[in-house]
C-alpha positions in Angstrom: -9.2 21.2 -20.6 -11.5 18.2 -20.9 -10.7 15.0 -19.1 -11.3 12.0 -21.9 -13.0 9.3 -20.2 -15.2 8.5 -23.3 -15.7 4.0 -24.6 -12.7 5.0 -26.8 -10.1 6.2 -24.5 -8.7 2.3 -24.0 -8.0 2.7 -28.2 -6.8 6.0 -28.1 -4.5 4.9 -25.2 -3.4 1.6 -26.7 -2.6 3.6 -30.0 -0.4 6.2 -27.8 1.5 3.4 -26.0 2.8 1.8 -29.4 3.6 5.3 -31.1 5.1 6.9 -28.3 7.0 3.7 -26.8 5.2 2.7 -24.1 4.3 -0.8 -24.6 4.3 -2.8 -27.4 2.4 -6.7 -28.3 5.1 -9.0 -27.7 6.6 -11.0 -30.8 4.8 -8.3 -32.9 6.4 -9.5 -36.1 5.8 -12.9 -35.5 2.3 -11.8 -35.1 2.3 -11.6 -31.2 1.2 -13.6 -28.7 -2.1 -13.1 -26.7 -1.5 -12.0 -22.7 2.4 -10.8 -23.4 3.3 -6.9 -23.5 6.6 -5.5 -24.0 7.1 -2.3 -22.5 9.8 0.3 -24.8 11.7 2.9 -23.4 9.1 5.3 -22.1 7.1 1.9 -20.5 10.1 0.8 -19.0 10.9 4.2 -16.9 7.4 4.6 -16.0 6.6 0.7 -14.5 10.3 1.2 -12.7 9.5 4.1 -11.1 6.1 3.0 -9.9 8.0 0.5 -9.0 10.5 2.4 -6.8 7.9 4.7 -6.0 5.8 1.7 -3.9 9.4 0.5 -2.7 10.0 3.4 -1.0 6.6 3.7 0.7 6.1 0.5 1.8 10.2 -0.4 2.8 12.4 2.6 2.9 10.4 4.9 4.4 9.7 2.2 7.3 11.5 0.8 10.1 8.9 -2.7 9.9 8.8 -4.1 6.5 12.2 -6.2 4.8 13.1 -6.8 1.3 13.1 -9.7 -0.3 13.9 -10.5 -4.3 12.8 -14.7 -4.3 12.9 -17.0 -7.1 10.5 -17.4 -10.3 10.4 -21.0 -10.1 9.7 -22.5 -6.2 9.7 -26.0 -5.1 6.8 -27.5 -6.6 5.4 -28.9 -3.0 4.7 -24.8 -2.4 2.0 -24.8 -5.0 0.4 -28.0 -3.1 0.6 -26.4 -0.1 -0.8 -23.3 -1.2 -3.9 -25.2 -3.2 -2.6 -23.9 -6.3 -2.5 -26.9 -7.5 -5.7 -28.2 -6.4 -8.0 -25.7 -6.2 -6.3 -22.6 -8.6 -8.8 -22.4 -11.9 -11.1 -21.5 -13.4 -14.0 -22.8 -15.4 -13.7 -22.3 -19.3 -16.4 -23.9 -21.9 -15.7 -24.1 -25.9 -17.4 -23.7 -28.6 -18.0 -26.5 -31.0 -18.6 -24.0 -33.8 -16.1 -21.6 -34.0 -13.6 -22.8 -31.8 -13.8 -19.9 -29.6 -13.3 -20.7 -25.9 -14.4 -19.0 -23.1 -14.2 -18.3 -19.6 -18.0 -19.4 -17.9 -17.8 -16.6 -15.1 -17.4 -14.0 -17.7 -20.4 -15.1 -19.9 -23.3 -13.1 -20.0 -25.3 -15.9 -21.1 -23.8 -19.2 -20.3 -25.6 -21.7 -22.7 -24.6 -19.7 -25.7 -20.8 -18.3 -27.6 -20.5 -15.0 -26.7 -18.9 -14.7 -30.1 -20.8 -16.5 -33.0 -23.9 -17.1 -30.8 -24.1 -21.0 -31.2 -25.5 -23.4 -28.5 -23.2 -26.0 -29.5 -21.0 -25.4 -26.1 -18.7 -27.9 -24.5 -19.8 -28.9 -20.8 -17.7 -26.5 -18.7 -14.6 -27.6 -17.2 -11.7 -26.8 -14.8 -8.6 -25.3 -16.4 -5.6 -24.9 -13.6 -3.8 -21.8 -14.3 0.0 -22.9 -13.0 1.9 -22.4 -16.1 3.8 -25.8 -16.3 7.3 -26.1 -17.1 10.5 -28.5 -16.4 13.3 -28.3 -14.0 16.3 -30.9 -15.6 17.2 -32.5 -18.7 14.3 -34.9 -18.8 10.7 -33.6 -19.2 8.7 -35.8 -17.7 6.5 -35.5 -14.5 9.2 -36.0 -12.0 10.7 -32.9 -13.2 7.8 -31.1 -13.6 8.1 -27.4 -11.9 5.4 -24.5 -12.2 6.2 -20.6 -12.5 4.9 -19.0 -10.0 1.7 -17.6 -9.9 1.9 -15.4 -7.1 4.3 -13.8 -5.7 3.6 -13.7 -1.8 4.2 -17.5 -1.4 7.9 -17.4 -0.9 7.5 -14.4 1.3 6.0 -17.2 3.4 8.4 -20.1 3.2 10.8 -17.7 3.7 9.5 -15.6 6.8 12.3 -17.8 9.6 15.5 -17.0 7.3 14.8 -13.0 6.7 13.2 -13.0 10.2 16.7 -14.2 11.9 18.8 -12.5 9.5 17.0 -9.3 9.8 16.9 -9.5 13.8 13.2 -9.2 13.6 10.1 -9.2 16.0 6.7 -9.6 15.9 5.1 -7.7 14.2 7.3 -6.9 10.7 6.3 -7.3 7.0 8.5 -8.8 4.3 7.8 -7.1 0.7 9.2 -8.2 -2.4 8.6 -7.1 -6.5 8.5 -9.2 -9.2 7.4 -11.8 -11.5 4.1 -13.6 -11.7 2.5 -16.0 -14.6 -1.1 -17.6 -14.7 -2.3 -19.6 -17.9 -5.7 -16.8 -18.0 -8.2 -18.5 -20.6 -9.2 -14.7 -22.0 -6.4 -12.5 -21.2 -8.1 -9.1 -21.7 -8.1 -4.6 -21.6 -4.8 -4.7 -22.5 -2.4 -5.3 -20.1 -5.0 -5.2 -16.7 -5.3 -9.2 -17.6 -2.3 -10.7 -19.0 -0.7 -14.0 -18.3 2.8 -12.2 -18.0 2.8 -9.9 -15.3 4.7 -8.2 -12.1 3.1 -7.8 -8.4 4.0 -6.1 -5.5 3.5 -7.5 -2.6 3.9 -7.3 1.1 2.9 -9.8 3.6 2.9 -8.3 7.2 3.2 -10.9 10.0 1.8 -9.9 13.4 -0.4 -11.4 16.2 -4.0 -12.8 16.0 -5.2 -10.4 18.6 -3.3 -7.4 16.5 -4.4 -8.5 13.2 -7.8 -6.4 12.7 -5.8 -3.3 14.0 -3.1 -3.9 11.4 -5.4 -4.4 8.5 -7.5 -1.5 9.2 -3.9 0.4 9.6 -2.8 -0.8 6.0 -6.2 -0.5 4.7 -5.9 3.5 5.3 -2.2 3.6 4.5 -3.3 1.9 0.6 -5.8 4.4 0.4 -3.9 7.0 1.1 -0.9 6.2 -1.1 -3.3 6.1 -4.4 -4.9 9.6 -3.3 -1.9 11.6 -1.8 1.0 9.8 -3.4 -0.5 8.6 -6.7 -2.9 11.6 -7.2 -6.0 9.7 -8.3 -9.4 11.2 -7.5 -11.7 10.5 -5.2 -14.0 9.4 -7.7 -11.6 7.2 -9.5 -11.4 4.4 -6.9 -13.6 3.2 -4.5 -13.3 0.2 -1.9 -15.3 -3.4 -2.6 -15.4 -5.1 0.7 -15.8 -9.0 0.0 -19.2 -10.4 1.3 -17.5 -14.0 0.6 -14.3 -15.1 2.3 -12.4 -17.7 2.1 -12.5 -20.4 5.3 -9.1 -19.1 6.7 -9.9 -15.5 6.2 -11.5 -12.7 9.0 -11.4 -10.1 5.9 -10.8 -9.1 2.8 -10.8 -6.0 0.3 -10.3 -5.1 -3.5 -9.4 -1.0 -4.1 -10.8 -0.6 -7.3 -10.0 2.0 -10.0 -12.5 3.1 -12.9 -11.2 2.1 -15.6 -12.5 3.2 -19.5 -13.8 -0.4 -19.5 -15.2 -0.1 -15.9 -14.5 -0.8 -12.2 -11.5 -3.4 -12.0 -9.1 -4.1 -8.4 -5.8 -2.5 -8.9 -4.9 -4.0 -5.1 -6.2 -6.6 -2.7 -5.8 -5.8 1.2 -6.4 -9.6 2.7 -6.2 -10.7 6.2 -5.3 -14.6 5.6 -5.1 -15.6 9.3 -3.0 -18.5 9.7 -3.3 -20.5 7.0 -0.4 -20.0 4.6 1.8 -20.4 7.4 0.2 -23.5 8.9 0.3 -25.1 5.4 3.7 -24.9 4.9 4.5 -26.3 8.2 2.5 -28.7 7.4 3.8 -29.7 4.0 7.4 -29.1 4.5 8.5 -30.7 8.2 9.5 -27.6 9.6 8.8 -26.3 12.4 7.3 -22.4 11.2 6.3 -21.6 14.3 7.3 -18.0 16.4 8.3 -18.2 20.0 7.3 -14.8 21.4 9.7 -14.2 24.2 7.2 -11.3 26.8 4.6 -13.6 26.8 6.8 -17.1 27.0 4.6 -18.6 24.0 4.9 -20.2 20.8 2.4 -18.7 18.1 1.5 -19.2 14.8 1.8 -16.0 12.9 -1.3 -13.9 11.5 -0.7 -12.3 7.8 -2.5 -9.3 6.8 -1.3 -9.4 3.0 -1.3 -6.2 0.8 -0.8 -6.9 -3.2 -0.9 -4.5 -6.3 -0.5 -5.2 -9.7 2.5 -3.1 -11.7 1.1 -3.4 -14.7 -2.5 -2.5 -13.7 -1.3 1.0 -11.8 0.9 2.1 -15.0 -2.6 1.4 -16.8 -4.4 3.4 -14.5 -1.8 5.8 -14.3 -2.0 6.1 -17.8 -6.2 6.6 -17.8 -5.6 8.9 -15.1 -2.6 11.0 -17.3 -4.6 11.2 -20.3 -5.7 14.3 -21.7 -6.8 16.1 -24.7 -6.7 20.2 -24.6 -8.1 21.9 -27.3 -7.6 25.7 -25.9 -3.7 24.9 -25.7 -3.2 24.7 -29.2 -4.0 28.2 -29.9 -1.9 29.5 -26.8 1.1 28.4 -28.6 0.3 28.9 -32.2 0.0 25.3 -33.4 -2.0 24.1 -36.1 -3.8 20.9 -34.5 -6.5 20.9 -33.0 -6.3 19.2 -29.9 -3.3 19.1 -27.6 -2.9 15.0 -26.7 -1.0 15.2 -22.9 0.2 12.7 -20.2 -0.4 14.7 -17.0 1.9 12.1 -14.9 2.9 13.2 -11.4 6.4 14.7 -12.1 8.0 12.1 -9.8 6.6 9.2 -11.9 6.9 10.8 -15.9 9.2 9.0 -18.1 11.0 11.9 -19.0 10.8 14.7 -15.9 12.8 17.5 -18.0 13.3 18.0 -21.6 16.5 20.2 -23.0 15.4 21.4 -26.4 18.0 23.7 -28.2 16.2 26.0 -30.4 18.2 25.6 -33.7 21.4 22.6 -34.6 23.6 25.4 -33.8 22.9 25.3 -30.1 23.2 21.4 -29.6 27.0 21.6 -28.0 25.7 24.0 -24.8 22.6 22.6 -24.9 23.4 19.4 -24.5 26.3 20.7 -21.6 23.0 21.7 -19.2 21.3 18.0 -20.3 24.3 16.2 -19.1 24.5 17.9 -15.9 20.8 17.6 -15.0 21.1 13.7 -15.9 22.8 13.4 -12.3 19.7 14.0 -11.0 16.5 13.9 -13.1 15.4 11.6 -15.6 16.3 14.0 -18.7 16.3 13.8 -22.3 17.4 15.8 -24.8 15.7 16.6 -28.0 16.9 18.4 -30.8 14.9 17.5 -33.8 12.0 18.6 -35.7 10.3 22.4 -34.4 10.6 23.5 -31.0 6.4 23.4 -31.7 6.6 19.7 -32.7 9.1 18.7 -29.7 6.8 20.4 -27.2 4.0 18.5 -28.4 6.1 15.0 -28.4 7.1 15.7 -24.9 3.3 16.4 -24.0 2.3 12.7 -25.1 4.8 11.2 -23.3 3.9 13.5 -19.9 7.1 15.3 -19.6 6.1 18.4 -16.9 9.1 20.2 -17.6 10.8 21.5 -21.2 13.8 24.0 -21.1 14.5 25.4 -24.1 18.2 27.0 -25.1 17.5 30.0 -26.7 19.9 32.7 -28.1 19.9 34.9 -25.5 21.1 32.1 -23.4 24.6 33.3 -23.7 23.8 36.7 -23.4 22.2 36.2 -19.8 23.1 32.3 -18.8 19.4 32.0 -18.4 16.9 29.5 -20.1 13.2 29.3 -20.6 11.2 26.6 -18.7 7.9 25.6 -19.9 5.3 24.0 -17.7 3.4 20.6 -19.4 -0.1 21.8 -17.2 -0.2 25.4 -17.2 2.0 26.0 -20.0 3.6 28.9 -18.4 7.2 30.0 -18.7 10.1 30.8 -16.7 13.6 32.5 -17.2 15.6 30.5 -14.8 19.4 31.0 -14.8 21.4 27.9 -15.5 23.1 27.8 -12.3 19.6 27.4 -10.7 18.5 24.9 -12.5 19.2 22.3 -10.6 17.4 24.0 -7.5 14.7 25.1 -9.5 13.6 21.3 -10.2 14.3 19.8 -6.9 11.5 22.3 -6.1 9.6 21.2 -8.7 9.5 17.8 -8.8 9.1 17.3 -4.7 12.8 15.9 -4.7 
């Protein structure tokens, strides 16, 4: 078994997500559009259950944090309170030459195209990345709105309304999932930079003389969830304290994962102090502040924030997952040489069991144990092509588990179960199926 973490993997993965159904270019036909994926049908399970997977550690599993499901498009006073508006860009130079243009931060040699090698640069400039769009029948700058660009600012303007509805105290967190959008100059590494993209977030409202504690606290916690929950290795992520903070800020933290292309931050830990909430009372009128009744005061709330990207954990799930075993192939009797396999976590595959009758002939009762096991597992059943060829296509998309209906099924109401990792099998008897996978799959 030999882990692939070679310059090619990123192609080699890229190449699997569009055959298998992972995740496609967006407007493909039309020629696509740069910084948009699609994700298919195998894409789509795995990002949701990453994203239920974070949900349930970070909300259902506490007692702390509330949900929240906000709006795409804010009020655009938010984004100049924030200092999206202001200050959220980057600087980008273009070349006179080939029309190439470039971010200047990401240039390894700033007076010349990184892509024809001209001279003949623009001076550099500030791009805003707001994406800009209008709320109303006339577009004109009194209608102008922005999508957002983060998803944590709502969580903010709406801390008073989820904290009274919820009955909440100091300190509580307020997570939410969703959408986010930034104009990126060089969207880039597939989808780890696009301009489409979905965060997780949770922002965690406590006291100022708390707040270290608490971000130390979630600090451990988002380690621990990659490691123990997530399964990376040790060696795949590390932690990049930031030497330079912003003005507002006691601390801050990327958790990186190594990608094919190199170290990139799947997940910013941040303690932003006051700020965000100050702003907005500031901005909006409102009084934003928290009367905390034991010590008969009235406090401005401390965030210690904690944001992922989706996108950029399926990627490293899928770098992580990726495998090529050449001894397999002869376990089994297969021609190819190497054995291409997802090695998901079973709670986070796609597909978590495969029911593959043996011949046609088998489909009706076959399909009979796929049905059942659909009540609880994330199934699929696959009946064409050999049973050599199926086990193979349910390797590349990480399925752990294949059951195969065999004729001696109805002689002892038992099927074979085949193991993605060790490629063992079991006899397990239909009625213990269900059982048998529970087990299994940690469920």
């Amino acid at each position: 078994m030999e882990n692939t973490k070679s310059p090619e993997l990123m192609e080699k993965i890229v190449s699997l997500c569009k055959r298998r159904g992972f995740i496609f270019q967006s407007s493909e036909i039309y020629g696509g559009i740069n910084g948009f994926w699609d994700y298919g049908p195998y894409g789509t399970a795995l990002k949701r259950a990453v994203e239920k997977c974070w949900w349930n550690e970070m909300v259902e599993k506490r007692d702390n944090v509330d949900g929240l499901d906000s709006t795409v498009i804010c009020h655009p006073k938010i984004w100049k309170a924030s200092g999206h508006l202001d200050k959220f860009g980057d600087l980008m130079t273009d070349c006179r030459d080939c029309k190439a243009r470039h971010r200047v931060d990401q240039m390894e040699d700033q007076s010349k195209c990184p892509a024809c090698g001209s001279k003949n640069l623009t001076p550099p400039r500030e791009f805003n990345l707001m994406m800009k769009t209008y709320v109303g029948p006339v577009s004109d700058e009194e209608h102008t709105a922005y999508l957002r660009a983060e998803t944590c600012q709502p969580i903010f303007v709406d801390f008073h309304l989820v904290r009274v509805a919820a009955r909440r105290k100091l300190p509580f967190g307020i997570a939410q999932v969703g959408k986010a959008f930034r104009n990126e100059i060089n969207p880039r590494n597939f989808i780890f930079r696009s301009r489409e993209f979905s965060q997780m977030e949770m922002e965690f409202f406590c006291f100022e003389e708390d707040s270290m504690k608490w971000y130390e606290y979630w600090k451990n916690e988002r380690v621990r969830y990659y490691t123990e929950v997530l399964g990376f290795k040790e060696d795949e992520i590390k932690i990049h304290e930031h030497e330079t903070l912003a003005h507002y800020a006691k601390a801050a933290l990327d958790i990186e994962f190594k990608f094919p292309f190199g170290w990139g931050e799947l997940e910013g830990v941040h303690h932003r102090g006051t700020w965000d909430m100050s702003r907005h009372q500031e901005f909006s009128g409102e009084n934003l502040e928290y009367f905390d009744q034991e010590n008969n005061r009235r406090i401005t709330p401390t965030v210690v924030e904690t944001s992922v990207g989706v996108d950029r954990t399926v990627l490293a799930l899928l770098c992580h997952a990726y495998d090529e075993d050449t001894a397999a192939t002869k376990k089994e009797g297969m021609d190819e040489d190497v054995r291409i396999v997802l090695r998901f976590p079973a709670k986070l595959a796609p597909v978590q069991v495969a029911v593959l009758p043996l011949s046609n002939k088998l489909s009706e009762p076959a399909n009979k144990i796929s049905t059942a096991l659909k009540k609880y597992f994330r199934v699929e059943f696959d009946v064409t092509g050999s049973i050599g060829k199926r086990y193979r296509r349910q390797d590349e998309i990480g399925t752990p588990y294949c059951v195969t209906y065999d004729f001696k099924t109805e002689e002892d109401q038992s099927v074979t179960v085949r193991d993605r990792d060790t490629m063992a099998q079991d006899r397990v008897a239909i009625d213990k199926l269900k059982q048998y996978f529970q087990d299994k799959l940690d469920m």
